[in-house]
C-alpha positions as CSV (number, residue, x, y, z in Angstrom):
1,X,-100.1,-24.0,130.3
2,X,-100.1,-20.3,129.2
3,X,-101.2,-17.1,131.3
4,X,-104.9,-17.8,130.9
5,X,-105.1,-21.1,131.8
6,X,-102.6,-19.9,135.0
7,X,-105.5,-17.3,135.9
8,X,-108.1,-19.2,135.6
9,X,-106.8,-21.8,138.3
10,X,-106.7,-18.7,140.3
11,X,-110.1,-17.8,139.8
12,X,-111.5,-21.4,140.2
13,X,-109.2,-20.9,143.7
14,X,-110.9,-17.9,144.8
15,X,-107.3,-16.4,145.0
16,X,-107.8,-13.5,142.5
17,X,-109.0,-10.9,144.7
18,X,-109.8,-7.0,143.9
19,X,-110.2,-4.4,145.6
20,X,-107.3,-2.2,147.5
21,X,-104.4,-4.2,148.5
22,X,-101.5,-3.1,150.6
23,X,-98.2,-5.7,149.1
24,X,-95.5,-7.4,150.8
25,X,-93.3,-4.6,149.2
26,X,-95.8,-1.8,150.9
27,X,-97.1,-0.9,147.7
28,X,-100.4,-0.9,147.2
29,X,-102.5,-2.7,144.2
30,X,-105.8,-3.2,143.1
31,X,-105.5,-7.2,142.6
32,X,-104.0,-9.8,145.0
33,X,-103.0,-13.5,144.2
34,X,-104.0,-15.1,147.1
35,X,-101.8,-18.1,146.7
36,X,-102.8,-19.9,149.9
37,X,-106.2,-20.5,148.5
38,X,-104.3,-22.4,145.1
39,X,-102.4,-24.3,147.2
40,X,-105.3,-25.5,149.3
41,X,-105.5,-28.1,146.3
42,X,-103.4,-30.5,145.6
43,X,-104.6,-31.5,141.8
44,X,-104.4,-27.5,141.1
45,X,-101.1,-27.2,142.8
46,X,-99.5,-30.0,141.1
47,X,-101.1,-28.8,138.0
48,X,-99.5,-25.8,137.8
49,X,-95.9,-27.0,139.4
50,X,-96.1,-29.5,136.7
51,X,-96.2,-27.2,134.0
52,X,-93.6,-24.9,135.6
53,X,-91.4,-28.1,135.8
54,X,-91.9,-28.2,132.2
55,X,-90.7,-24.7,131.4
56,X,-87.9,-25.3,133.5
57,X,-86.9,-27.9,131.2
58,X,-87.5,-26.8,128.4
59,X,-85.5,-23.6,129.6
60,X,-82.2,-25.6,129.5
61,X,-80.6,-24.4,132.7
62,X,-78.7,-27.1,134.6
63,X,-79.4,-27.3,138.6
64,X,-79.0,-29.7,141.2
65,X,-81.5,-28.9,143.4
66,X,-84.2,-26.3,144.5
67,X,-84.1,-23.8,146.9
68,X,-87.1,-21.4,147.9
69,X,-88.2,-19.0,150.6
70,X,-90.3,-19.6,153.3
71,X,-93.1,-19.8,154.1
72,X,-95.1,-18.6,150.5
73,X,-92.1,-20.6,147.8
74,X,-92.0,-23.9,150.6
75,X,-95.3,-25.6,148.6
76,X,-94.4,-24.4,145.3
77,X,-90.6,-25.1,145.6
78,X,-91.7,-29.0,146.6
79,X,-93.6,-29.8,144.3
80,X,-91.9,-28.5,141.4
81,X,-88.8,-30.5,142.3
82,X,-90.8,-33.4,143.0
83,X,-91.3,-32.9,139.4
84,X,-88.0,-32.3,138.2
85,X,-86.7,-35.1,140.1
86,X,-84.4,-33.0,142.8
87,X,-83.9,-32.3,146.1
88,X,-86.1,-29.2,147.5
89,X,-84.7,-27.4,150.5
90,X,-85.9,-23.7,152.0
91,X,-84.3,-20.7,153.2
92,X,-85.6,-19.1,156.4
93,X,-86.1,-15.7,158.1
94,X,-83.5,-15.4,161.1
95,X,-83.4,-12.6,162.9
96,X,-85.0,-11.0,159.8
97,X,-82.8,-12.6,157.2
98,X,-82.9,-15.3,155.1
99,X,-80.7,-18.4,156.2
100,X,-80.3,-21.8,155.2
101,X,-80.6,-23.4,158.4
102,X,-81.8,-27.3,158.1
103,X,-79.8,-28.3,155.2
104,X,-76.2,-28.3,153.7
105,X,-75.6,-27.4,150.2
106,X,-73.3,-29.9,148.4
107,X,-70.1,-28.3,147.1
108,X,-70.4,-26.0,144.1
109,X,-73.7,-26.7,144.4
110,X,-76.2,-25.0,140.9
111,X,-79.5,-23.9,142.6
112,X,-82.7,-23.0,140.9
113,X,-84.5,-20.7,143.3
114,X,-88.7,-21.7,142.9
115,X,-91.2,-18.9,143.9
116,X,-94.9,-18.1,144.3
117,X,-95.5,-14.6,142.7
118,X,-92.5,-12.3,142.1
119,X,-93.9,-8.7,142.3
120,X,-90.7,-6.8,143.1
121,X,-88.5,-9.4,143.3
122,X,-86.9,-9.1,146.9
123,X,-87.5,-12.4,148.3
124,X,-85.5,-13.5,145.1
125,X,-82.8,-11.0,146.1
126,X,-82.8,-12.6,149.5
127,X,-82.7,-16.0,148.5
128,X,-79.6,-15.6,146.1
129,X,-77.6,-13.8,148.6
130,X,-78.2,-16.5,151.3
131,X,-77.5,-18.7,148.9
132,X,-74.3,-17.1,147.4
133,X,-72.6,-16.4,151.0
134,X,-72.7,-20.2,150.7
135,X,-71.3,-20.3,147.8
136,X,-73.9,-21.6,145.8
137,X,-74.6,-21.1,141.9
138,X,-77.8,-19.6,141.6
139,X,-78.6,-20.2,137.8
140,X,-82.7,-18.9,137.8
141,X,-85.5,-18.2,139.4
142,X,-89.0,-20.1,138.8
143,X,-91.8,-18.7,139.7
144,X,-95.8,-19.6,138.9
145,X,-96.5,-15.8,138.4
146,X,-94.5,-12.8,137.5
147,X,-96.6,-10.1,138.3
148,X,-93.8,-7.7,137.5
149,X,-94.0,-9.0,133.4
150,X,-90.1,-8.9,133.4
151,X,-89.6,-5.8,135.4
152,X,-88.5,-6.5,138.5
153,X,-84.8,-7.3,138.3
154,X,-83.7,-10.1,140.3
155,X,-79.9,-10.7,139.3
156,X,-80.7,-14.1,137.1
157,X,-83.1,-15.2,134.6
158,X,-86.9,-15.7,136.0
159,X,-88.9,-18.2,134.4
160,X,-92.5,-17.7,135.0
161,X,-95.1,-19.8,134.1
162,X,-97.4,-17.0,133.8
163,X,-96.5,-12.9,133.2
164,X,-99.6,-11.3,134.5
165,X,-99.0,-7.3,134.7
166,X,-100.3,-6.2,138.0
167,X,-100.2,-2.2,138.9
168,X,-99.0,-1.0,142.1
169,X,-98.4,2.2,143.6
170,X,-96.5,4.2,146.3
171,X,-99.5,4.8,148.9
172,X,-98.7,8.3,148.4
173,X,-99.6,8.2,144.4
174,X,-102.6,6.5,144.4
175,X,-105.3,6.8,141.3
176,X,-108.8,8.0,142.9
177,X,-110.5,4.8,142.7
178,X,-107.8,3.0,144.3
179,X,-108.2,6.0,147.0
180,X,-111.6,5.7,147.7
181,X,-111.2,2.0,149.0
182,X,-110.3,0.9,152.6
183,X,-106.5,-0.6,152.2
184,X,-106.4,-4.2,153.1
185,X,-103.5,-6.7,154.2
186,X,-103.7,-10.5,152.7
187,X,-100.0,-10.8,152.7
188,X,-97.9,-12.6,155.1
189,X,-94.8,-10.7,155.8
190,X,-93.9,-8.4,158.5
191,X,-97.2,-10.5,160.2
192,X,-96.9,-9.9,164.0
């Protein structure tokens, strides 16, 4: 699958929005993958998870199992290790901080971390360092869309099934157009 064909399950979705978007990471954007609306379907879903799966592969990173962050990587991180043939688990917030809190890692145990979207990369972040106060390996990180195009650092190779450069802005620096629209928050965290 390459970045069109990635996009365009998106825009069959209904979860490539415009307008004035306010991020997860506060900065604010003129598109929004409204991933939700993807994963409302199961073929499309699979679809893409299937693909990733294949990248991973083809990637040649060894991994015992997936890990991903809750709540946007939990359908994403399933389904692609449903392909891969491995166990999926999820790291939680707790007390505003990602924790493994239903599973165990095995011993020495190599992790591929499976995301959503990576803009900045911070759930990423998060993920690792939960994973790595375990002592877990984390090898890479998977994600369906990169919207960074390879900027945002997350500490390991990201393999993204799709690099789709996406501007964002400090709210403080935005271009007039942006301006000139009421902000709006899809986005789940920090939700009340």
């Amino acid at each position: 699958m390459n970045q069109t064909e990635v996009l365009e399950v998106f825009r069959q979705s209904g979860a490539l929005l415009e307008g004035h978007f306010i991020l997860s990471s506060g900065l604010r954007s003129p598109v929004f993958l409204q991933k939700a609306r993807v994963f409302m379907y199961p073929d499309r879903t699979e679809r893409l998870c299937k693909a990733l799966a294949e990248k991973v592969r083809a990637s040649g990173v060894a991994f015992d199992l997936v890990v991903s962050p809750a709540l946007g990587g939990l359908i994403p991180g399933y389904e692609t290790a449903r392909h891969l043939g491995v166990p999926a688990m999820w790291v939680e917030r707790e007390g505003g901080v990602f924790r493994l809190r239903r599973f165990e890692l095995p011993a020495n145990a190599r992790v591929l971390v499976v995301e959503d979207i990576i803009s900045t990369g911070l759930s990423s972040r998060e993920t690792i360092e939960a994973l790595k106060e375990l002592g877990a390996t984390v090898v890479a990180v998977a994600c369906l869309i990169d919207r960074s195009a390879g900027e945002a650092d997350v500490g390991v190779p990201v393999i993204a099934l799709a690099d789709y450069k996406v501007p964002a802005y400090p709210a403080d620096q935005l271009p007039p157009e942006l301006a000139a629209i009421p902000p709006v928050k899809p986005g789940s965290r920090n939700l009340a």
